[in-house]
N, C-alpha and C positions, 0 to 999 in steps of 0.2 A: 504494500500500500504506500504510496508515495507521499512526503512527508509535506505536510501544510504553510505553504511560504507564512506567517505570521507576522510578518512587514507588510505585505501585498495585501493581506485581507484584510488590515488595521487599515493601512491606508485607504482601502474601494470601501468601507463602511464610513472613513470622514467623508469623505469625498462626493458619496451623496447619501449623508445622514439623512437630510431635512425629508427625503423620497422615503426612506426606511421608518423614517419615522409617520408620515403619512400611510402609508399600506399598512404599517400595524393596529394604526385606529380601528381601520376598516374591523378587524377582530375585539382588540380590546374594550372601544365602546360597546358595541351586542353584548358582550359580556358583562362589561357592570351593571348593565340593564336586565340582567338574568334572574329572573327569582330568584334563585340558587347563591347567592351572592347578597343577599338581604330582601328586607320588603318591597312589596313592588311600589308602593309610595314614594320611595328614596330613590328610585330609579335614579331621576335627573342627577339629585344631589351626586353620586355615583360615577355615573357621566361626566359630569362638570370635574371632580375631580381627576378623572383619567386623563379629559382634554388639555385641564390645563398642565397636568405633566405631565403631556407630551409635548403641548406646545416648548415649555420650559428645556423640556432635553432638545426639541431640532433647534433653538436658539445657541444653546451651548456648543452643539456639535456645530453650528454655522461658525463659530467661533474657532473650536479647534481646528475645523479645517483648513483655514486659515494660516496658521500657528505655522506650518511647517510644508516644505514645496513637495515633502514627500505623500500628502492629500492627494496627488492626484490619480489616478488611474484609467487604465484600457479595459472597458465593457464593452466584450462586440465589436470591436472594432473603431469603438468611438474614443473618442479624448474626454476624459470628463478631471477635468483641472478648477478649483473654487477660485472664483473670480473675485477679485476687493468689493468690489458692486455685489454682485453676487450674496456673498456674505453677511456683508455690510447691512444689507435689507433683509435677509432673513432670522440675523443676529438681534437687530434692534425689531422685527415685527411681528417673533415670535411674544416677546412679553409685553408689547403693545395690545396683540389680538387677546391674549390672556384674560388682560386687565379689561376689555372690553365682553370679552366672554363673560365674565364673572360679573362685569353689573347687568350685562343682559339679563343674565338666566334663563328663566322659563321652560316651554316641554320641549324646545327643542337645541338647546343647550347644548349635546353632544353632536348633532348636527352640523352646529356652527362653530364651534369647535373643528370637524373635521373639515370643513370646508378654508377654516383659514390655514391648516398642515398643509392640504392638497395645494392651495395657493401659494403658498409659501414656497413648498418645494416644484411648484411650475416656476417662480422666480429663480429658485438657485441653481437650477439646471437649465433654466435656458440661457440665464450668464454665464453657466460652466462649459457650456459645449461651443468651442469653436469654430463655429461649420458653417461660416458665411450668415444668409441672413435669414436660415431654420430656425437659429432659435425665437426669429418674431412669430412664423409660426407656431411655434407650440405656444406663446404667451396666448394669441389669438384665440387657437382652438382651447387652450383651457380656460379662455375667458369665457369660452361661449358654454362649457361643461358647466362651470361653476354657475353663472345665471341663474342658469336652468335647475339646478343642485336647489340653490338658493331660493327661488320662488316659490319651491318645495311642490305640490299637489294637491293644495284648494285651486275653485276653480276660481280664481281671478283673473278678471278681465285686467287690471291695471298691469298686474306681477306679467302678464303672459303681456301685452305691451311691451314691457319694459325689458324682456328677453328679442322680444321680435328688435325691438333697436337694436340690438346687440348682436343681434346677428348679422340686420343691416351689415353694420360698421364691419362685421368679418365680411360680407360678400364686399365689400369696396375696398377693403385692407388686399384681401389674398390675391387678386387678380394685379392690381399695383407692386405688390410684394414679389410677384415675379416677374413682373414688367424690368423690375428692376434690378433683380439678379441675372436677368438676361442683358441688358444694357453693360451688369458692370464686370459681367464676364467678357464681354466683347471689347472692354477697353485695351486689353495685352495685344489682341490681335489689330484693334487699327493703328498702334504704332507701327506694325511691319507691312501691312496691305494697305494699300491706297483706298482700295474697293472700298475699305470701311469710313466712316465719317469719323474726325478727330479724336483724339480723346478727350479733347476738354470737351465737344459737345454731346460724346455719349455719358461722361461725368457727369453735366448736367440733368441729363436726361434721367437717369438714374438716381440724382440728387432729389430732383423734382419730384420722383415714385416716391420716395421713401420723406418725403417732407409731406406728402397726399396722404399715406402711411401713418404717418405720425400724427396728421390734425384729425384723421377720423376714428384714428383708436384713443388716443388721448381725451376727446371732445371739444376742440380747439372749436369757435366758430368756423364754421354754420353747423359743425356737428355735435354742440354742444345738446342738442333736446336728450340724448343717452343720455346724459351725466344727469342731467337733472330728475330725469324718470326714475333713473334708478335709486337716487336717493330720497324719491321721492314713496315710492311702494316696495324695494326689496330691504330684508333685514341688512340692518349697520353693518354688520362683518361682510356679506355678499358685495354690500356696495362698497367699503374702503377697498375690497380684493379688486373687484372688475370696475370701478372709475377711479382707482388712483394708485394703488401698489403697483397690480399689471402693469397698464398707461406707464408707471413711471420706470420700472425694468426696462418696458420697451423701449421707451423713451434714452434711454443708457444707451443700449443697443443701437439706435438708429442716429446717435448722436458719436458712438464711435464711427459708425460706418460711413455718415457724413464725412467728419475727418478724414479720414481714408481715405475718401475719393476727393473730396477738394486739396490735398497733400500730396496727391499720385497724380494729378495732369497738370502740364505743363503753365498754365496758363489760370488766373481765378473764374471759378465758377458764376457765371452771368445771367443773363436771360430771367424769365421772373420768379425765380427760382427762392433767391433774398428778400426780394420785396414780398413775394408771397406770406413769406413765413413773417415778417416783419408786420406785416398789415394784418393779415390773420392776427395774430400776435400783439399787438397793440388793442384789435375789437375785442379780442375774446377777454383781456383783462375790465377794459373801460363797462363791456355790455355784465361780466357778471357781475360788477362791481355795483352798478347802475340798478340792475337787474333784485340782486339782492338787497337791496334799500327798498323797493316797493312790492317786492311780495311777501307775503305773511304765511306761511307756510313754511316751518323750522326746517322739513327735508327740504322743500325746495330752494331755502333760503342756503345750506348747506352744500345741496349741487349745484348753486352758480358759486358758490367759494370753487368749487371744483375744477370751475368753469374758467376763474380767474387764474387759477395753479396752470390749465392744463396751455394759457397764454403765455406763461414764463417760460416753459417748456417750449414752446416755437421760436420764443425769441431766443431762447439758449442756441437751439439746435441754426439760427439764422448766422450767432453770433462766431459758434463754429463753421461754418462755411465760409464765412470771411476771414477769419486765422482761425485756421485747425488747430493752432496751438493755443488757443483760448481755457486756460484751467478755470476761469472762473465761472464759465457756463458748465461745466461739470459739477460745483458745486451743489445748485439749486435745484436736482429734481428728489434727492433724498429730506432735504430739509422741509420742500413742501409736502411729502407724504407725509410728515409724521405729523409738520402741524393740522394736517386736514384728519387725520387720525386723533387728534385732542376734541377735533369740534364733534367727532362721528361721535367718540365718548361721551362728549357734556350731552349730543341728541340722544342717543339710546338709555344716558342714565333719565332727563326727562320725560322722553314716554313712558318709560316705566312708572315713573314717581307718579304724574297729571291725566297719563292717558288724555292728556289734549297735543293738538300739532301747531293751532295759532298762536303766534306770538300777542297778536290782541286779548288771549284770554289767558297766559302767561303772567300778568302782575302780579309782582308779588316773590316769584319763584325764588329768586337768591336768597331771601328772606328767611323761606322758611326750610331750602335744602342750600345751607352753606359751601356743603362741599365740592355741588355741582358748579356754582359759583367761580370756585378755584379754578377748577377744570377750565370754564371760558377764560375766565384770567388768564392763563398759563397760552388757550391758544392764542389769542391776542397779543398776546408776546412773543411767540413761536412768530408768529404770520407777520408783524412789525421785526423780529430781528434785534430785539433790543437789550442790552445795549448796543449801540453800533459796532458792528465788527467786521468778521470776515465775509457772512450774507451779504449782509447792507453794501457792501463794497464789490461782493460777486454783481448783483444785480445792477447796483449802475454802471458796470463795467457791463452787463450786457443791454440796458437800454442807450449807452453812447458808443456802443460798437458799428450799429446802421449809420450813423451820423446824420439821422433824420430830427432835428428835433421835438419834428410834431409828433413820429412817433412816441420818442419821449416822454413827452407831456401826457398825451393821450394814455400812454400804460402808466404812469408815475399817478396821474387823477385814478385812471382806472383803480387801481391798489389804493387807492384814499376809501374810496366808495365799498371796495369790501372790508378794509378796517372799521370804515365808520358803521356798514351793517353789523357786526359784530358787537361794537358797542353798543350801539342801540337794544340787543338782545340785553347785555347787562345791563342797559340803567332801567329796562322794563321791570328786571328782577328785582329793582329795590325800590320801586313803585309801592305802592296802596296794593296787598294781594288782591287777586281775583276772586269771584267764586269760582273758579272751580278749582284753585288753587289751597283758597281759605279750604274748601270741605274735603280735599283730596286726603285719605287717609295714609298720615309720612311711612314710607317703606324706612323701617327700621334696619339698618348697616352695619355687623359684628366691625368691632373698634377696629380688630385687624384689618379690614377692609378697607376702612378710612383709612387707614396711615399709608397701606399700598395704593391706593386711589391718588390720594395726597403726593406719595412720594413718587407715584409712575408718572403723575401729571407734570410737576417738575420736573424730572429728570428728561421728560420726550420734548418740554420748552427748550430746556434747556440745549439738549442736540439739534434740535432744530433752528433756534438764533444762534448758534457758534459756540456756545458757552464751551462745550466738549469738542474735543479735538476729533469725532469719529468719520468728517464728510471725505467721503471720498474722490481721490482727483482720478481717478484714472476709470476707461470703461471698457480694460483689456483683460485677458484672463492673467492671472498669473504663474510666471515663466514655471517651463515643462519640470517635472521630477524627472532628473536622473535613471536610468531604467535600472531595476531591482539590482539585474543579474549581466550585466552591457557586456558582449563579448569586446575582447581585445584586439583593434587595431592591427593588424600582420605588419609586420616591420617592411622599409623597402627594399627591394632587391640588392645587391650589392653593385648593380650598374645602372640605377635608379637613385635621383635626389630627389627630393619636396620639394612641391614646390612651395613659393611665396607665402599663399594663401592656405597651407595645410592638404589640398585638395590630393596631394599623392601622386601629381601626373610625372610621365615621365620624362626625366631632365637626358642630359647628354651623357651621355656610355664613358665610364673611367676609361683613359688609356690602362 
């Protein structure tokens, strides 16, 4: 029986924990739900505790596999190496979905739990595999799995809406998404054939797919009505996973590949390719920002926040096409997940408390649930960047990259308009309560809960404005592990030298 590499298989379990650890839900939740395993009353309770550790362990192992380049490994034939991005979002959105699982609750608790492992680990394997532009792919189709996971099987007309968007946005993504792997495969070959059209204009061309790519998976305007649907009828977790984790993986992905191609032809990327993404990108911050001041409806008030993220996101990806070596648009799409993840929080803990969604019948609410309170605090900090630091300095470094200054203006008010919706939700909170507020009977909070609430909510401002050193600059995998067992290089002939460059060819014959 041949003996178990032990290096090899430590390494292909980091490597892709966050998966391993999603497929075991699939077992482990049915099971704590087992009579056999306590009362059937407890079930949930039961559940909730599996999910959340399991959440807890694929955040760690996102972690560890990081740690060391010997993480990565060959399954099948594929590379599967943990990417800083990669990790980085699955490290920080394991104990974000957590703490959001756990004030959910409810019957379906283990559900949504499984739903943010499966999410989670669509993110860290499709940052791990580097195989051109499959892994938008797999974010797509698992976007469209999870929806559908997610709207569960009442028959809702709103829920099944808000899947049909989302599918939408995949049949416009997939056809784009190879429009433009065929473009950027054809750029090696028109440097050598005339036949073919330059490479800057099939760069372009291929630029332009995958910036199409990016405003209708993200919900960039005009395809922002997804983002809003969905936070408007599917549960919190469904909606942070498929209008803004995915979006912002993807977003990684399509913002390295841009790089790539405006870096590899000879000439800068033209044509309406920058203005696109700049103007997109300017409306979609100014209209959710706009947008969210006059509607009263907390989800919907929360999917044009979405609306306003998924604008910074265009402008980043505009601001790398113009220098690919722009680190400071890499900054900004991990920061906006997590603050838009503070607001899904303070919403989910709300319906819970009011079982109301107007903000009109809201008065009151900080009043008498302090802790949710903190929670908006915390995003309004996250989403402001405050104190000024490394955000605040990303971001104007990508609204004065176009050298538009109307764009400017236009995203810089836009961003006014969703901080000031945001507050407006707190000063509602310390108003004259409501009825339905006054009569709502307070959901009582084991203390533990408060302090992790309390201290998760700080801690994701805090990575979100710069406080923590964890944003990642980079949205490449990182470098290859060494192979276990490498055979050795043959020495050169004896009438053979090396050459130059190592390559072994062969030099001139010793007299």
């Amino acid at each position: 029986m041949p003996a178990i590499d032990t290096t090899h298989l430590i390494a292909t379990l980091r490597a892709i924990g966050p998966t391993l650890i999603a497929l075991i839900s699939l077992v482990a939740v049915p099971l704590a739900r087992h009579p056999r395993f306590g009362v059937a009353t407890r079930s949930n309770d039961r559940a909730e505790r599996v999910v959340i550790s399991l959440l807890f362990a694929s955040g760690i192992l996102a972690f560890l596999a990081g740690s060391d380049y010997r993480s990565s490994a060959l399954i099948g034939g594929i590379p599967i190496d943990p990417s800083e991005p990669g990790r980085l979002l699955v490290a920080l959105g394991a104990p974000t979905f957590a703490l959001i699982v756990v004030v959910g609750g409810g019957r379906r608790v283990g559900t949504m739990g499984q739903i943010a492992l499966f999410g989670l680990a669509a993110i860290d394997l499709a940052l791990a595999v580097p195989d051109g532009l499959a892994p938008v792919a797999i974010l797509i189709f698992g976007s469209i799995g999870l929806s559908a996971f997610a709207a569960g099987s009442r028959g809702d007309a709103a829920r099944a809406r808000a899947v049909f968007r989302d599918l939408r946005a995949a049949a416009i993504a997939l056809p784009l998404l190879v429009t433009a792997e065929l473009l950027r495969s054809a750029i090696p070959l028109s440097a050598t054939d005339a036949n073919y059209a330059t490479p800057t204009s099939l760069g372009a061309g291929a630029a332009l797919a995958l910036a199409a790519v990016l405003m209708s998976s993200t919900g960039v305007f005009p395809f922002h009505h997804r983002l809003v649907r969905i936070f408007e009828t599917l549960p919190i977790v469904g909606s942070l996973l498929i209008g803004v984790w995915l979006p912002t993986a993807l977003s990684l992905i399509v913002m390295g590949e841009i790089s790539s191609l405006a870096a590899g032809v000879p000439e800068q990327i033209g044509g309406a390719v920058v203005p696109a993404l700049l103007i997109a990108g300017a409306v979609a911050i100014a209209f959710g920002g706009a947008s969210a001041l006059l509607h009263d409806d907390i989800g919907e008030v929360v999917g044009f926040l979405a609306v306003g993220n998924a604008g910074w996101l265009a402008l980043a990806a505009a601001a790398l096409l113009i220098n690919p070596d722009n680190d400071a648009a890499r900054l900004l799409p991990v920061p906006g997940a997590l603050s838009l993840s503070l607001f899904g929080l303070w919403l989910i803990g709300i319906r819970k408390q009011y079982e109301v969604t107007a903000i009109s019948d809201l008065g009151g609410w900080a009043r008498r649930t302090p802790v949710y309170g903190v929670i908006l605090i915390a995003g309004i900090i996250a989403m402001l960047a405050l104190p000024p630091g490394e955000i605040i300095a990303a971001k104007i470094n990508v609204l004065t990259a176009g050298g538009n200054p109307i764009i400017a203006i236009v995203a810089a008010l836009g961003q006014l308009g969703l901080v000031a919706s945001a507050v407006r939700i707190l000063l509602v909170g310390f108003t004259v309560p409501s009825r339905p507020v006054r009569l709502a009977a307070l959901r009582k909070l084991p203390e533990v809960l408060v302090i992790a609430i309390l201290f998760g909510a700080i801690t994701i401002a805090g990575a979100a404005a710069g406080w923590l050193s964890i944003a990642s600059r980079g949205a490449g995998p990182l470098p290859s592990a060494p192979p276990l067992s490498s055979p050795t290089a043959p020495a050169p002939a004896p009438n053979e030298t090396a050459s130059p460059d190592g390559s072994g060819a062969a030099g001139s014959p010793t007299p």
